[in-house]
C-alpha positions as CSV (number, residue, x, y, z in Angstrom):
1,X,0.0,0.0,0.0
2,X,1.3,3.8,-1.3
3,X,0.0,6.9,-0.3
4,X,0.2,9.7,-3.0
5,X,1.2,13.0,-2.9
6,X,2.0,15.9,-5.4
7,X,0.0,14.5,-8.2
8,X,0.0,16.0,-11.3
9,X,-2.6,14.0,-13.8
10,X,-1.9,13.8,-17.4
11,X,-4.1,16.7,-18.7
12,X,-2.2,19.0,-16.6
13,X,1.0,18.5,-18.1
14,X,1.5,21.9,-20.7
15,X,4.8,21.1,-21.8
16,X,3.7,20.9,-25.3
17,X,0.9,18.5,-27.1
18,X,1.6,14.7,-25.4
19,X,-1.0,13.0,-28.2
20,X,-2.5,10.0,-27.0
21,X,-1.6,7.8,-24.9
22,X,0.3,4.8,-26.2
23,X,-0.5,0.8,-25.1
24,X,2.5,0.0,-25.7
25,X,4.3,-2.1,-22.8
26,X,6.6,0.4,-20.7
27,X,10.2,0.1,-20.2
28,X,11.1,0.9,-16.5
29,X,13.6,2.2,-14.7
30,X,14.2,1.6,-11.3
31,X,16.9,3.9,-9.5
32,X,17.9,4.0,-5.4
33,X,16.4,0.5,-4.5
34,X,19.6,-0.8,-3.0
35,X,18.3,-1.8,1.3
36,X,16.3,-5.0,1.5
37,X,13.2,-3.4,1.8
38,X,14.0,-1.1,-1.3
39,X,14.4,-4.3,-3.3
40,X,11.4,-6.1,-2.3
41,X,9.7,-2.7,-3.4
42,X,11.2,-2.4,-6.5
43,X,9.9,-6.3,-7.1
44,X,6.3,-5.5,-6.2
45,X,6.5,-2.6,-8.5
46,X,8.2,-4.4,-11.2
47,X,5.5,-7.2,-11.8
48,X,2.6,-4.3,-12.1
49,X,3.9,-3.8,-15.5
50,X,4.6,-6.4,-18.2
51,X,7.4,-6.3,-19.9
52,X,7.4,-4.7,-23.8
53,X,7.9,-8.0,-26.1
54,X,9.3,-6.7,-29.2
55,X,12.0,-4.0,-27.4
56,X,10.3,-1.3,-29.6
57,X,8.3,0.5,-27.3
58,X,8.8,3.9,-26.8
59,X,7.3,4.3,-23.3
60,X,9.7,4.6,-20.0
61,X,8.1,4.5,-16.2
62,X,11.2,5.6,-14.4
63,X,10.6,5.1,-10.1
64,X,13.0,6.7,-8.3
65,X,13.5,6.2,-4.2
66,X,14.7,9.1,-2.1
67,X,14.2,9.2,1.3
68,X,11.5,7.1,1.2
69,X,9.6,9.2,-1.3
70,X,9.2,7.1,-4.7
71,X,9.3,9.4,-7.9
72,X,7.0,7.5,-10.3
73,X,7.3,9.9,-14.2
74,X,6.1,8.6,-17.2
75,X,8.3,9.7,-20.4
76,X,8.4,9.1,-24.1
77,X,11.6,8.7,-26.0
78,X,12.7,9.5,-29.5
79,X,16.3,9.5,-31.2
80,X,16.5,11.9,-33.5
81,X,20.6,12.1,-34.3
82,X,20.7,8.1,-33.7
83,X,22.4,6.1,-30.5
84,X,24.0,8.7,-29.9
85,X,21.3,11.8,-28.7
86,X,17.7,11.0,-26.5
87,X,14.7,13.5,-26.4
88,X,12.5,12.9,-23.1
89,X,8.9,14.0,-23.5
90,X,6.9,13.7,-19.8
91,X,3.7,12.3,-21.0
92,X,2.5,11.9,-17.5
93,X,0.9,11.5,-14.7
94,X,3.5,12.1,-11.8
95,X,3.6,12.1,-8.5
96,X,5.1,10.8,-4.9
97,X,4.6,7.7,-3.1
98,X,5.2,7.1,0.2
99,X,5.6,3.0,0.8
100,X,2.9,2.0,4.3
101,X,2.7,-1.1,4.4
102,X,3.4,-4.4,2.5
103,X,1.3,-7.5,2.8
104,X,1.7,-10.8,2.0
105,X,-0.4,-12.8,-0.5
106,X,-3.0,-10.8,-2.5
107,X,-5.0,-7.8,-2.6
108,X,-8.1,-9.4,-2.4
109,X,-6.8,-11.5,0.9
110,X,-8.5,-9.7,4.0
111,X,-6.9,-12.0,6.5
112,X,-2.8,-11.7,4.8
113,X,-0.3,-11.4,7.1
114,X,1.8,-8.0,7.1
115,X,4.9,-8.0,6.0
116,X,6.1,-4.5,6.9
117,X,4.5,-1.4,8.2
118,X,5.8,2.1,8.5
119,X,5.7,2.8,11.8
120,X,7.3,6.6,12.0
121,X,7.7,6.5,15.6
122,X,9.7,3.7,15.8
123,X,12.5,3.4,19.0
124,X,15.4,2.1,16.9
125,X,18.1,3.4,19.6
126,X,17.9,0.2,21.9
């Protein structure tokens, strides 16, 4: 479970005209998930997107952990000089998530046992 801040939705992006929005399987990027709970995150976030097939897809979901604030973006990218130069487009949304809790099982499982929960007043000094 995430909680969501600073959310800007798709039709508010103005950086110029974003067209439609493609289906094409995203490519993502996943930067700062190095501590054991960053990498179980970075797995649950991982298998909400399927992988693009054919490698041509245009679409990247970059999430990016700092501080415990994930940055999810959602860019297009073109290659107009070749290998060698990349134009990002934000197609959006964006915004913040801040990790809660994590349970085991599925979603739909009212009795799944918890794997981790933020708990912000935690003692850890002992």
């Amino acid at each position: 479970y995430f909680g969501l801040t600073n959310t800007v939705m798709r039709h508010d992006v103005k950086d110029q005209d974003i067209g439609t929005v493609s289906e094409a399987n995203p490519h993502l990027v996943l930067e700062n998930f190095t501590t054991p709970l960053g990498k179980r995150t970075a797995n649950i976030l991982k298998h909400l997107f399927p992988s693009p097939k054919d490698g041509k897809s245009k679409r990247v979901i970059t999430f990016a952990n700092d501080s415990d604030y994930i940055a999810m973006r959602h860019h297009t990218y073109e290659m107009p000089r070749g290998a060698s130069s990349c134009a990002l487009t934000e197609v959006g949304p964006r915004f913040e998530m801040k990790l809660y809790q994590i349970k085991l099982g599925t979603i739909d499982a009212d009795d799944a046992d918890v794997e981790w929960s933020l708990r912000p007043f935690m003692r850890s000094s002992k």
